[in-house]
DRENSE-610067 format. One line per 10 residues: number of its first residue (from 1); for each residue x, y, z of N, C-alpha, C. Coordinates in Angstrom, 2 decimals. Example, Ala and Ser with C-alpha at 12.3 -4.5 7.8 and 13.67 -1.06 7.14 Angstrom:
BEGIN
1	13.19/-5.69/7.80/12.30/-4.50/7.80/13.20/-3.30/7.80 ~ 12.85/-2.25/7.08/13.67/-1.06/7.14/12.90/0.03/7.87 .
This chain:
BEGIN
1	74.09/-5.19/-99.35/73.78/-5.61/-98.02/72.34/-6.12/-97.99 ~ 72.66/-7.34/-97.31/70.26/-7.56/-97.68/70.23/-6.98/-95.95 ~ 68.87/-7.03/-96.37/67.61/-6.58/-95.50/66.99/-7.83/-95.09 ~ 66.71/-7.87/-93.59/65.42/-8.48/-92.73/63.81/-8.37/-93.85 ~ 63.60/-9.81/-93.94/61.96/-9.29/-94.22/60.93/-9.91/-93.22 ~ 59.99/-9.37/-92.89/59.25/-9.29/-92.12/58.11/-10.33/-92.35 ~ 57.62/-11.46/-91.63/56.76/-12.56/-92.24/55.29/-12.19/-91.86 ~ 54.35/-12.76/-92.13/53.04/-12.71/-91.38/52.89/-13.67/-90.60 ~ 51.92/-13.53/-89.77/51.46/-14.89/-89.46/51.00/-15.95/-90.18 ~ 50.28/-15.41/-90.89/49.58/-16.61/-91.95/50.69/-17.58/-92.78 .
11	51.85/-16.64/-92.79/52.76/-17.76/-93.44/53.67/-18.73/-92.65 ~ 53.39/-18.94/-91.39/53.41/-20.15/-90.54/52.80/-20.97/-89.49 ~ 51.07/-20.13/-90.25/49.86/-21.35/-89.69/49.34/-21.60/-91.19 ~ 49.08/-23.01/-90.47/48.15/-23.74/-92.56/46.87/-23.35/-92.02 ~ 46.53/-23.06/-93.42/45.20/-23.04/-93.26/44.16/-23.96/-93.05 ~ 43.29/-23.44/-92.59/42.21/-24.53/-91.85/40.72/-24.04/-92.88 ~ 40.15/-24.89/-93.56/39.24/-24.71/-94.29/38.03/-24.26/-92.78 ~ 37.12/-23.27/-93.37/36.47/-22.86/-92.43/34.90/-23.30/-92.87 ~ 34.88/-24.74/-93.63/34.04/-25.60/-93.63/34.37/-26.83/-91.94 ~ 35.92/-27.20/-92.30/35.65/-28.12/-91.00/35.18/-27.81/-89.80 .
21	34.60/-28.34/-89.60/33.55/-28.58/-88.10/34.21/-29.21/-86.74 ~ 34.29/-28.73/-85.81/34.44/-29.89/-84.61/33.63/-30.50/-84.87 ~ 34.11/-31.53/-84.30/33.15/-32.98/-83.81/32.58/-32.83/-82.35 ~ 31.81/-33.43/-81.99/31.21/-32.83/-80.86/31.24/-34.87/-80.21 ~ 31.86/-35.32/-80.84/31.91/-36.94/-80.15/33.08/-36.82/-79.31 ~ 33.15/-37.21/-78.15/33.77/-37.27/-76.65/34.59/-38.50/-77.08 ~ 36.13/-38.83/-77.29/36.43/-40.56/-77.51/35.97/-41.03/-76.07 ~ 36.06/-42.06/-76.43/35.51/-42.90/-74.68/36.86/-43.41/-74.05 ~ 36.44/-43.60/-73.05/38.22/-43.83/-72.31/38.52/-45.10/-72.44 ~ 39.70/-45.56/-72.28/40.44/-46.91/-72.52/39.18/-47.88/-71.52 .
31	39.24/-48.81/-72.31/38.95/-50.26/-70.98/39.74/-50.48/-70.26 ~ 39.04/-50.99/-68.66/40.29/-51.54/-68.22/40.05/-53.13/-67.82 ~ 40.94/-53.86/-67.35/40.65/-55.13/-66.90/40.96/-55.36/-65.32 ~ 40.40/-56.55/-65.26/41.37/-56.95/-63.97/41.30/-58.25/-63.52 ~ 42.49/-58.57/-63.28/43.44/-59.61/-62.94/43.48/-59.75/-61.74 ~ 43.39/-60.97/-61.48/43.16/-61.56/-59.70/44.54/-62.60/-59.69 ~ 45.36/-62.77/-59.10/46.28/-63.77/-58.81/45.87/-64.57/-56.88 ~ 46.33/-65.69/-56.78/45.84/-66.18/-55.45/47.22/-67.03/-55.16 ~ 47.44/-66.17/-53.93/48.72/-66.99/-53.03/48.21/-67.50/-51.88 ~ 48.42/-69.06/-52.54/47.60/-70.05/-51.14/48.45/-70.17/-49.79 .
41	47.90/-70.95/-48.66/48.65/-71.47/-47.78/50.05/-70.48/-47.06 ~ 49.83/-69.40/-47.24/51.05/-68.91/-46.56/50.95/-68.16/-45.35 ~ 51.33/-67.91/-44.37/51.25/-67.43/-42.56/50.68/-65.78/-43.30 ~ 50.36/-65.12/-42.15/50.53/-63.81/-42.20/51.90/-63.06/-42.24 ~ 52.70/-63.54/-42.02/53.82/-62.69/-42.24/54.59/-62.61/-43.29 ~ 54.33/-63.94/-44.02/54.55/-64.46/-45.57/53.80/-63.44/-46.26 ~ 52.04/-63.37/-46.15/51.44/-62.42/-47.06/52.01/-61.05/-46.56 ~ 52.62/-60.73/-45.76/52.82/-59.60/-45.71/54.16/-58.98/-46.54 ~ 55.22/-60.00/-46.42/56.31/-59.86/-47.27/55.86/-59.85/-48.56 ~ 55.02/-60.62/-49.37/54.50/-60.99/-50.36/53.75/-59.96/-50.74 .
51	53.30/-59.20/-50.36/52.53/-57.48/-50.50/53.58/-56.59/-50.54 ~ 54.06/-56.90/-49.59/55.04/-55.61/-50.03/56.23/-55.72/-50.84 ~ 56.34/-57.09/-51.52/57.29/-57.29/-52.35/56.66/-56.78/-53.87 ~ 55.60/-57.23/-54.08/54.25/-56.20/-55.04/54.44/-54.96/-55.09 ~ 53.62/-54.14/-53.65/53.99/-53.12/-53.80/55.35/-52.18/-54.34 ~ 56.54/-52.24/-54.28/57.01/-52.26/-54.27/57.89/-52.54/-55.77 ~ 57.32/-53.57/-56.33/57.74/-53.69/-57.62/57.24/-52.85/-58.50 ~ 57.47/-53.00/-60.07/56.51/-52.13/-60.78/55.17/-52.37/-61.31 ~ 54.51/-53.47/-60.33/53.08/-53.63/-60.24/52.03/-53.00/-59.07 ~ 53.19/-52.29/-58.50/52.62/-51.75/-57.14/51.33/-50.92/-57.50 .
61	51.40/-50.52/-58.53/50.38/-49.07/-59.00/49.08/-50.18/-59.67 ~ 49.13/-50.85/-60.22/48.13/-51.72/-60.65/47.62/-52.72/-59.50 ~ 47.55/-52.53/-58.09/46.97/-53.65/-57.11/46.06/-52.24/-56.89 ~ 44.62/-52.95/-56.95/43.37/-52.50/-56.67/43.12/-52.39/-55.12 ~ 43.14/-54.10/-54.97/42.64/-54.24/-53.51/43.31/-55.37/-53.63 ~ 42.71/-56.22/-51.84/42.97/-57.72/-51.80/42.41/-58.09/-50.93 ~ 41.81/-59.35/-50.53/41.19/-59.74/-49.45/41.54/-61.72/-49.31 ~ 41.17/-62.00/-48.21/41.48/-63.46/-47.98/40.39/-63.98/-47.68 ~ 40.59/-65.30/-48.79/39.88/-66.39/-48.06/39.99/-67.77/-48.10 ~ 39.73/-67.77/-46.57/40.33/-69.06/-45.66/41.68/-68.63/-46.05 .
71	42.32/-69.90/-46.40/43.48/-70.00/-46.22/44.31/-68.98/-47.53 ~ 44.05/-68.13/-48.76/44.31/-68.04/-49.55/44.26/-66.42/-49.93 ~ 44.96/-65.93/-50.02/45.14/-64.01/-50.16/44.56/-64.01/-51.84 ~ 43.79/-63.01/-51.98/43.49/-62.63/-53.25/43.78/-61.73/-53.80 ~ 44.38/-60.79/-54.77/45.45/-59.56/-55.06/44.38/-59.35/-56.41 ~ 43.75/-57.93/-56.87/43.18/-57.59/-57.99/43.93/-56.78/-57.81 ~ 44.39/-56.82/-59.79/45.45/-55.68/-60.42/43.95/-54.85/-61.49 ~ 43.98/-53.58/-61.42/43.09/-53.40/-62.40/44.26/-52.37/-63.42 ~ 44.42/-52.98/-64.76/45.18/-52.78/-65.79/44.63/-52.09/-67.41 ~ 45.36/-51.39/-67.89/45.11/-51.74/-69.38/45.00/-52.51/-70.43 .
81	44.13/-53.08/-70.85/44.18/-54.39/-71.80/46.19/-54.16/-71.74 ~ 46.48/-53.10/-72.78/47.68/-53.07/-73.58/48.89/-53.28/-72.41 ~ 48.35/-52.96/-71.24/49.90/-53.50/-70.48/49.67/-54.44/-69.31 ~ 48.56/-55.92/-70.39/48.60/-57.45/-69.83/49.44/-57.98/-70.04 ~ 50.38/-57.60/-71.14/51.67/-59.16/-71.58/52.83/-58.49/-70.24 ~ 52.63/-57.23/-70.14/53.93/-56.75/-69.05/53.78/-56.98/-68.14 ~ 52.35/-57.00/-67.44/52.22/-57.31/-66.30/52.31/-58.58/-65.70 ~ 52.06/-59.73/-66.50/52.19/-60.79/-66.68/53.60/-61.54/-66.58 ~ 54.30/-60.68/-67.29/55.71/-61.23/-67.62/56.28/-60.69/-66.28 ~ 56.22/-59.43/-65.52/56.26/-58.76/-64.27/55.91/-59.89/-63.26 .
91	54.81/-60.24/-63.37/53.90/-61.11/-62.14/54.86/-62.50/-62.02 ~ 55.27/-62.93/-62.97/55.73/-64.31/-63.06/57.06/-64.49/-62.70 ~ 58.14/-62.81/-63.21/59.26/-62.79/-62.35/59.22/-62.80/-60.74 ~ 58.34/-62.01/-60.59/58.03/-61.72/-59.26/57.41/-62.56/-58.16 ~ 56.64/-63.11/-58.35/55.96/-63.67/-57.37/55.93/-65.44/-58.51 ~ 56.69/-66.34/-58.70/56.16/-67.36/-58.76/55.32/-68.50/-59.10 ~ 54.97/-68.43/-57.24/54.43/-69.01/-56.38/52.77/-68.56/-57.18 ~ 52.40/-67.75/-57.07/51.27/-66.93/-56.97/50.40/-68.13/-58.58 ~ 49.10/-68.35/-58.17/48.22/-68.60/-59.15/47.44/-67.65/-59.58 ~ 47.65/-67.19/-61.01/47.16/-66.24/-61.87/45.63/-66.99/-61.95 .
101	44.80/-65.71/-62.13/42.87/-66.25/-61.72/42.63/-65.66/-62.67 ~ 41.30/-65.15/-63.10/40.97/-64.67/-63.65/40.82/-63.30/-64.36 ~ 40.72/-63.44/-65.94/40.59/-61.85/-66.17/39.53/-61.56/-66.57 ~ 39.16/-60.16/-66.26/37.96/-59.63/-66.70/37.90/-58.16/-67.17 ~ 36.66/-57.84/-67.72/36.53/-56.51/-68.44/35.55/-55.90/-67.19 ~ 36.53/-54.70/-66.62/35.81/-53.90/-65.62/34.97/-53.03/-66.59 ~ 33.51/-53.19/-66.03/32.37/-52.28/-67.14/31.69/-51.05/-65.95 ~ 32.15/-50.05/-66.57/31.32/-48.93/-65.89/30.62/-48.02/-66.46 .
């Protein structure tokens, strides 16, 4: 008949040389960017459908702010470099109409 044997701990943690050191370097956090698109010429009730058709999509979480001028709504997405080709490919199903503006590296 066998017998139960009894393990230690040590025989299912590896050992950790008790030369390694933490590192005491912080990684730094992702960059982010941001992306302005501009929907010209449309009423207020147009930009309003047009916001909440955004919101609403799965870019809703990436609209910063927005503000108008004159005739022309301005929409900042602030993003991860790494999810520009999605958002992009997102933006273009979605809205069109909309002229993609500029991108930039938000520095803080």
């Amino acid at each position: 008949m066998g017998s139960a044997q009894l393990r230690a701990p040590q025989d299912f943690v590896p050992d950790i040389p008790s030369t390694q050191l933490r590192s005491n370097v912080v990684p730094l956090r992702a960059q982010r960017v941001q992306l302005e698109i501009f929907l010209t010429g449309i009423s207020p009730d147009a930009f309003r459908n047009h916001l909440a058709t955004l919101f609403h999509s799965p870019l809703g979480v990436y609209i910063s702010h927005t503000h108008m001028l004159r005739n022309t709504v301005c929409v900042h997405f602030n993003i991860a470099p790494e999810d520009l080709d999605f958002t992009l490919h997102t933006l273009i199903a979605t809205m069109s109409e909309a002229t993609i503006g500029t991108i930039t590296r938000i520095v803080r």
